[in-house]
Every structure is written in C-alpha cells, then in structure tokens.
C-alpha positions as a Markdown table, in Angstrom:
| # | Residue | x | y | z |
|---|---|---|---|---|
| 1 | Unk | -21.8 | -79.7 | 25.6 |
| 2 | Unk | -20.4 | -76.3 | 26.8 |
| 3 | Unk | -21.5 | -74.2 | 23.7 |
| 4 | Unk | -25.2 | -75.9 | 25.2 |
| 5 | Unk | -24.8 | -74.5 | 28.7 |
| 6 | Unk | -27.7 | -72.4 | 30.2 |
| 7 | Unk | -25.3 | -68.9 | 30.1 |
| 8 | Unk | -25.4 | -69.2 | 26.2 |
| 9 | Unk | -29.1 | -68.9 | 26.9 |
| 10 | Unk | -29.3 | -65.0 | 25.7 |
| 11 | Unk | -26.8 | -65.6 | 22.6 |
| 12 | Unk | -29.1 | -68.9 | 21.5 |
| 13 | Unk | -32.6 | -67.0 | 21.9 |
| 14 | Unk | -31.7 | -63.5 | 20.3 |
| 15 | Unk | -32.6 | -65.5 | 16.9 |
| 16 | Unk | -35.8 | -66.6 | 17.7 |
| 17 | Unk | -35.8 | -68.2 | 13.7 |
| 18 | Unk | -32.7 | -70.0 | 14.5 |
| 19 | Unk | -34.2 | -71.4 | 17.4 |
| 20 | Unk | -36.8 | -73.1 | 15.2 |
| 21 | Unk | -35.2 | -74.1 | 12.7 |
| 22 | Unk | -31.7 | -73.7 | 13.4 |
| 23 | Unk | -29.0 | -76.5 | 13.3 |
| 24 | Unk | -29.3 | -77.7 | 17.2 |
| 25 | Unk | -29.6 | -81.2 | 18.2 |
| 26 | Unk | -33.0 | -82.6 | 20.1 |
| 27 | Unk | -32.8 | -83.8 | 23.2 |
| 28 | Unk | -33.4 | -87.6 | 22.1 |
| 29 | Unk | -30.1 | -86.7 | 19.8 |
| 30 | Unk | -28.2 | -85.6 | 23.0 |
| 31 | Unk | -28.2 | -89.1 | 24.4 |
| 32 | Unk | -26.7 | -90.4 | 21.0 |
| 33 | Unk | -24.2 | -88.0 | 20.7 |
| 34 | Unk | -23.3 | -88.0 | 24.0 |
| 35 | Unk | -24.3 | -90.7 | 25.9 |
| 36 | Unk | -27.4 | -92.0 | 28.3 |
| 37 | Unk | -28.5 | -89.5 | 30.4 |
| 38 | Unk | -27.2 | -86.3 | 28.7 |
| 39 | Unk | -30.2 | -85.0 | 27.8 |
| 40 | Unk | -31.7 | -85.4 | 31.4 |
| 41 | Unk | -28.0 | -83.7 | 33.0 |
| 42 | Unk | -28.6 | -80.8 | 30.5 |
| 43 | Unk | -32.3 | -80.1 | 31.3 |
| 44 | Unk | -31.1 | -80.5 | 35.1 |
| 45 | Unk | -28.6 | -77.4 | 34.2 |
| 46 | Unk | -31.2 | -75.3 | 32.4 |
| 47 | Unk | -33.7 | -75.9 | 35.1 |
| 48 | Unk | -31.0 | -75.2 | 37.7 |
| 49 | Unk | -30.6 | -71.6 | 35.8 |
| 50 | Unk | -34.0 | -71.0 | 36.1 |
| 51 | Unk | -34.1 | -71.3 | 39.8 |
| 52 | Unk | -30.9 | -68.9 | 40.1 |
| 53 | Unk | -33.5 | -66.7 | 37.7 |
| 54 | Unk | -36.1 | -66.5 | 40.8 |
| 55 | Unk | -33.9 | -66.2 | 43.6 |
| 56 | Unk | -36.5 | -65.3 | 45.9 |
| 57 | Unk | -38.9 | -68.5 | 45.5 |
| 58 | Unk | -38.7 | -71.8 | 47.0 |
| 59 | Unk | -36.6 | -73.9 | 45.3 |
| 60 | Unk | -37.0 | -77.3 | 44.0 |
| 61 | Unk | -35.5 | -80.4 | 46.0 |
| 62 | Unk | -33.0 | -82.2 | 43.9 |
| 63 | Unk | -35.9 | -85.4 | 43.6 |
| 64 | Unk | -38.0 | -82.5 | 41.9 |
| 65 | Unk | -35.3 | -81.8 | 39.4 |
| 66 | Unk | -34.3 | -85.3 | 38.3 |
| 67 | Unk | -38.3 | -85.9 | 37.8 |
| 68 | Unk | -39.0 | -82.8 | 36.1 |
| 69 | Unk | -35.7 | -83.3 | 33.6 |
| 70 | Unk | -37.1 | -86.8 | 33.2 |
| 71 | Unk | -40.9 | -86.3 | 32.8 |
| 72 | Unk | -39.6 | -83.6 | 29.9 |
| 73 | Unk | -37.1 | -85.8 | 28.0 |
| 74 | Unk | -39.6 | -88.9 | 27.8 |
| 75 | Unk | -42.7 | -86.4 | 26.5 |
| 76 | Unk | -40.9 | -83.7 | 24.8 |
| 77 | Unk | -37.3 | -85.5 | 23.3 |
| 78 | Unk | -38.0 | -84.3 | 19.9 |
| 79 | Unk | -37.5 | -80.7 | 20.6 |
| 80 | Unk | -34.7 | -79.1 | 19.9 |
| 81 | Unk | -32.4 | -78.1 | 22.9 |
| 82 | Unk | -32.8 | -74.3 | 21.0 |
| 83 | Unk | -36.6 | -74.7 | 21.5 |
| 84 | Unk | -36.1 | -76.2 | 25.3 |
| 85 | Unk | -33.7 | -72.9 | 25.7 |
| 86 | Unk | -36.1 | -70.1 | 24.0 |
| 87 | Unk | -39.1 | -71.6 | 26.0 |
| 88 | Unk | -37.1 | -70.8 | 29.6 |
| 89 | Unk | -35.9 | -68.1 | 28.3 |
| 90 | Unk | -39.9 | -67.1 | 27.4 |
| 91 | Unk | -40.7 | -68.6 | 30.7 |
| 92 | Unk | -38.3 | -65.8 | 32.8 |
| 93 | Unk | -40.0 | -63.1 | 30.7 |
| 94 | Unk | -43.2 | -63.8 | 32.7 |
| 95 | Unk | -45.3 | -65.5 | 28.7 |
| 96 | Unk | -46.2 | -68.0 | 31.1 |
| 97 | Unk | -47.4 | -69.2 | 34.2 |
| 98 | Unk | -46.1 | -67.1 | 36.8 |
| 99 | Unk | -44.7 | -68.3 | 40.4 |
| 100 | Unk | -46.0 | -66.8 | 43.9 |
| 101 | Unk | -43.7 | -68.2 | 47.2 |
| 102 | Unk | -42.4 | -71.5 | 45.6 |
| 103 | Unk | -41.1 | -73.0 | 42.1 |
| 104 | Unk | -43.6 | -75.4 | 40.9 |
| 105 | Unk | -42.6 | -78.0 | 38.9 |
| 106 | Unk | -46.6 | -78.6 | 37.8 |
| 107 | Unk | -46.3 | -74.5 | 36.7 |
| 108 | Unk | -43.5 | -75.6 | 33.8 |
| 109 | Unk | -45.0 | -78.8 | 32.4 |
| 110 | Unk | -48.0 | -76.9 | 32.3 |
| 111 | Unk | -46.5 | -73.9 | 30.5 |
| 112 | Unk | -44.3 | -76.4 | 28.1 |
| 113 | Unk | -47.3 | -77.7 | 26.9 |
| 114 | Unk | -49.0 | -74.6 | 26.3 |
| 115 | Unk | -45.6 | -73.7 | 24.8 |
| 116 | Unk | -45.4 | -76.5 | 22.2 |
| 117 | Unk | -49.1 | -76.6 | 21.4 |
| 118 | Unk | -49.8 | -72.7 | 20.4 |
| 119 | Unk | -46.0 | -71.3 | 20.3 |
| 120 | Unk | -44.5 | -73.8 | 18.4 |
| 121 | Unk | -47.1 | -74.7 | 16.0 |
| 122 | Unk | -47.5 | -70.8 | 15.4 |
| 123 | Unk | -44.1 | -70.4 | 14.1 |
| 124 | Unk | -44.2 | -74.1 | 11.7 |
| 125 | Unk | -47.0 | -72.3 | 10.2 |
| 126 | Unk | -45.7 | -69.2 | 9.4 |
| 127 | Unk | -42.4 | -70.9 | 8.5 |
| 128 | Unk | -44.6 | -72.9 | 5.9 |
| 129 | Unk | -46.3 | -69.9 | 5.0 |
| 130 | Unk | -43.1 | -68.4 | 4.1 |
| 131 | Unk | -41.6 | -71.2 | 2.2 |
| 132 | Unk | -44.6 | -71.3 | 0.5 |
| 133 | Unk | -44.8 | -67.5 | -0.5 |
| 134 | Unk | -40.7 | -67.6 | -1.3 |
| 135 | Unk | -41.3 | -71.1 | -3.5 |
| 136 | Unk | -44.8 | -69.3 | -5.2 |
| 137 | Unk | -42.5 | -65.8 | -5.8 |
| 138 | Unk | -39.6 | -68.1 | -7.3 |
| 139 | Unk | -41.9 | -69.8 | -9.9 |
| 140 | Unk | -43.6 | -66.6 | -11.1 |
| 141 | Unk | -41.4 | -66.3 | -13.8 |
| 142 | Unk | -41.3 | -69.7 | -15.0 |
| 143 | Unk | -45.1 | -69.7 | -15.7 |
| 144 | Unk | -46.3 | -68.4 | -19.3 |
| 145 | Unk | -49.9 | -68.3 | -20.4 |
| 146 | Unk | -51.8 | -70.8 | -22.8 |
| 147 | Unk | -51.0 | -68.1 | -26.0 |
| 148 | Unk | -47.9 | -68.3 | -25.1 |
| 149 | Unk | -47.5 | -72.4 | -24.7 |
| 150 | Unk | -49.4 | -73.0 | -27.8 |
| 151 | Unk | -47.3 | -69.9 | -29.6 |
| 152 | Unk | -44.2 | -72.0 | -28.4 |
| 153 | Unk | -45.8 | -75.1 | -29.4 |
| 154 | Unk | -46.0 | -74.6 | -32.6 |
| 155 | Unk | -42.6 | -73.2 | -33.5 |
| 156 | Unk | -38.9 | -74.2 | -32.9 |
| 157 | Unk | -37.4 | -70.7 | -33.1 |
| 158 | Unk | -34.5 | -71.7 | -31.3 |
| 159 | Unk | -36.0 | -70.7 | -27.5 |
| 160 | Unk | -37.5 | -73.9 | -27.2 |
| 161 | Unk | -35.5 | -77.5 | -27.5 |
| 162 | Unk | -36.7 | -80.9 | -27.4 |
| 163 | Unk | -35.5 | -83.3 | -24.8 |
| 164 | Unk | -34.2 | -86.3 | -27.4 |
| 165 | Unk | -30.4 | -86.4 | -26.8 |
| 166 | Unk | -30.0 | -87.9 | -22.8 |
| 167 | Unk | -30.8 | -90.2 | -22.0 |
| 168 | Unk | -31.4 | -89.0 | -18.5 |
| 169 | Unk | -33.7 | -86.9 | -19.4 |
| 170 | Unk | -36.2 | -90.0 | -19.9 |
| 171 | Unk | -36.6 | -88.4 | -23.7 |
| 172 | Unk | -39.8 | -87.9 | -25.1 |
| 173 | Unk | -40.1 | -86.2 | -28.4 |
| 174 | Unk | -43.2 | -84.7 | -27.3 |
| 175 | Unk | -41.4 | -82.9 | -24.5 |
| 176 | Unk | -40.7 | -79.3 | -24.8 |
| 177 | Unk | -38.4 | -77.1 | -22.5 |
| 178 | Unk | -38.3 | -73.5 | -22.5 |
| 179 | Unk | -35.0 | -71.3 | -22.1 |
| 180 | Unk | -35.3 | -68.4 | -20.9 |
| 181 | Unk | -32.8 | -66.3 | -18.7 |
| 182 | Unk | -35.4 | -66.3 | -15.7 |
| 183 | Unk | -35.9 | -69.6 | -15.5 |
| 184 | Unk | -32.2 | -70.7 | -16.2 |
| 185 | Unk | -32.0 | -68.0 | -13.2 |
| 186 | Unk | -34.2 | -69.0 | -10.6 |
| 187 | Unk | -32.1 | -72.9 | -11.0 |
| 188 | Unk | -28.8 | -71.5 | -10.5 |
| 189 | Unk | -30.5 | -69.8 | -7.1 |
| 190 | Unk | -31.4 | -73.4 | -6.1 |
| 191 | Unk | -28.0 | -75.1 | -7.1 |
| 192 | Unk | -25.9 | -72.2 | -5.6 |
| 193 | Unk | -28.3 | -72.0 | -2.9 |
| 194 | Unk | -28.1 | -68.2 | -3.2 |
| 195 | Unk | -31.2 | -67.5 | -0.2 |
| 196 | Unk | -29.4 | -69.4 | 2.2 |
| 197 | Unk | -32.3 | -72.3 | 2.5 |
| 198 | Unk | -31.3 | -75.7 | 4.9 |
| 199 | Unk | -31.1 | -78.4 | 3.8 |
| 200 | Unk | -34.4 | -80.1 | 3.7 |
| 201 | Unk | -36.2 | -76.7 | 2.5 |
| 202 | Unk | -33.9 | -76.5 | -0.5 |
| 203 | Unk | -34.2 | -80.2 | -1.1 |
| 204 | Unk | -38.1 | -79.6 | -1.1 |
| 205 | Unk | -37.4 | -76.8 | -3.4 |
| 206 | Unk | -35.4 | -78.7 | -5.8 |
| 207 | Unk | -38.1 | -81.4 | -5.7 |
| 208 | Unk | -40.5 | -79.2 | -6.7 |
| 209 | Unk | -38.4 | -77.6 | -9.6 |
| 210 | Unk | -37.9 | -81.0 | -10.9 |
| 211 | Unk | -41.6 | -82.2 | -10.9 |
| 212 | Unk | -42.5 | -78.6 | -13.0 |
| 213 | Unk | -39.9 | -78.9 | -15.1 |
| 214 | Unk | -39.1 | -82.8 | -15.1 |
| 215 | Unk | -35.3 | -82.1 | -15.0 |
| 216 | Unk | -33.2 | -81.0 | -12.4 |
| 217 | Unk | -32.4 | -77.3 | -12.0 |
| 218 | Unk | -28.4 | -78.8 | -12.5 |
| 219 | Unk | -29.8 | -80.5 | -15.4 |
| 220 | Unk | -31.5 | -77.7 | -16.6 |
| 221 | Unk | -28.4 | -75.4 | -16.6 |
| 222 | Unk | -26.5 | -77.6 | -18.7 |
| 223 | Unk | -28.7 | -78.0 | -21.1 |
| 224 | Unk | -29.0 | -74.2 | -21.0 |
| 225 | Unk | -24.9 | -73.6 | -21.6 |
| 226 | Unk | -25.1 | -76.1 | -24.4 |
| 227 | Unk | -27.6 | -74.2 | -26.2 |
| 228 | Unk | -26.2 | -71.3 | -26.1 |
C-alpha cells in the first residue's frame, strides 16, 4: 500500500490519462488484495490529507471520517484509487465545492458525485472518441473501392490468395484475402502492440481486425511470409 499513500498524490495525478485508465486497482479490489477494510483505512488517509490541505477549517471528528470513507467505498468501490486520488487532488484546486469555517463532509459526497457524473463520463467519451478515431485511421488502408474488389475478384495475379489450405481458417473457396504491405502492416502494429494500447483496447482492436478480415492479424502475417 505505500506506493498508494496520499504524498504520491502529485506524482499519481500529473498523468491525468493514467488516472483513467491507468493500471491502479479500485477500491472494491483493495479489500481483496489486501484484506477487509483496506479500502475504507486508505480513503481515511486520503481524507486525512485533505484536512492537512485546509489547515485553517474545522476539521472532521474521527466518527465523520470512518462514515465518510464508508459511505464512499459502498457507493463509489468501482473507482479506481487513481480516480479517488485525481478527484482530491481536483477538490484542493478549488473545481469543486469550496469550504467556509468548517470541512463538510456533505461538501465532498456532493462534489464526488458531480465528479463521477460530468468529469468522469467526460473523459470515457473522449477516450472512446479516440479509440475510435485511432481504430478508423488504422483501417484506412485496408479499405479498397468496389473497382478495385471486383478488379481483384476476377483475377489471381498473385496479390490475392484463397483461404483453402488451414484448416483454421474455416476455408471457403469463395474467400479472398488481399496482401498488401499496409495491411500486413497495420497487424504487425496490433501483434507487436507498437502504440502502446492496454490490454482490453488492443484486445477490442484485434477483435475487430478479425471480424474485417476473418483471420487473426497473427494469422494474417503468416499467411503473408508464406506467400512471399
């Protein structure tokens, strides 16, 4: 737990990306790596550092904590512990409600929510958006025009071979696959993983690949060598 602690607050939120979608546990997975009450200790510790934060306010009593860590785990255990730390550190730079003499606990659930609702949603979209954009700017050279297909179609030049020898393949005599040095490039960026994707992004990608091409991008390369 100490690479969690609230004074790698600053570190954690200077990539606000990789406090998305970076490799942190949630809370709910705190408790099974950890143990029972793990998640509610460390929410205790950040809320602790936020207190230190505003010095000058009236603090919380230690009842106040325990229920504010608890009321937070049971409604919001699926974020991760990179989200909980980038919305305190959000909440210290005043994008939130804002206290007068005393620390409210009603102040952060009410800004948490506003945080997961708007803040969070905002950056799934645009993350989509981009995956989407990235996936759409991949496939552009793989897509060819209906001259083109039915150009293909009718020919067996040597650029195009038919899917008949594996059986893996689900063979089809009907089935055509086209070899070209941009498509045979854009699977060796998803099998090398050359942009860096995580793991479920690059497994959507793959997915995806496969259902446009009905082999794998591994597949595909193979077939590509052996052509040669």
């Amino acid at each position: 737990m100490k690479g969690y602690n609230p004074d790698k607050q600053i570190e954690v939120c200077r990539n606000e990306s990789d406090c998305w979608f970076g490799n942190y546990p949630t809370l709910s997975q705190l408790d099974a790596l950890y143990g029972v009450d793990t998640a509610e200790v460390w929410l205790t510790a950040q809320i602790d550092n936020l207190m230190e934060f505003y010095k000058d306010k009236i603090k919380l009593n230690d009842l106040q904590v325990d229920e504010l860590s608890a009321i937070i785990y049971t409604n919001y255990g699926y974020l991760r512990i990179s989200e909980v730390m980038f919305f305190f550190w959000s909440f210290k730079g005043g994008k939130y409600e804002k206290f007068y003499k005393a620390i409210d606990p009603s102040q952060i659930i009410e800004s948490l929510k506003q945080f997961v609702s708007e803040t969070r949603v905002q950056a799934y979209v645009e993350q989509e958006q981009k995956i989407n954009n990235e996936y759409t700017n991949m496939c552009k050279p793989l897509l060819i025009s209906e001259k083109e297909y039915l150009a293909n179609k009718e020919q067996d030049d040597g650029s195009i071979f038919t899917k008949s020898s594996d059986s893996k393949l689900n063979a089809n005599s009907s089935d055509k696959i086209i070899f070209t040095e941009d498509i045979y490039d854009s699977a060796l960026a998803l099998v090398h993983n050359r942009y860096g994707y995580s793991k479920e992004i690059l497994s959507s990608f793959c997915e995806a690949w496969k259902k446009a091409h009905k082999i794998t991008p591994k597949e595909y390369i193979n077939m590509y060598n052996n052509n040669k």
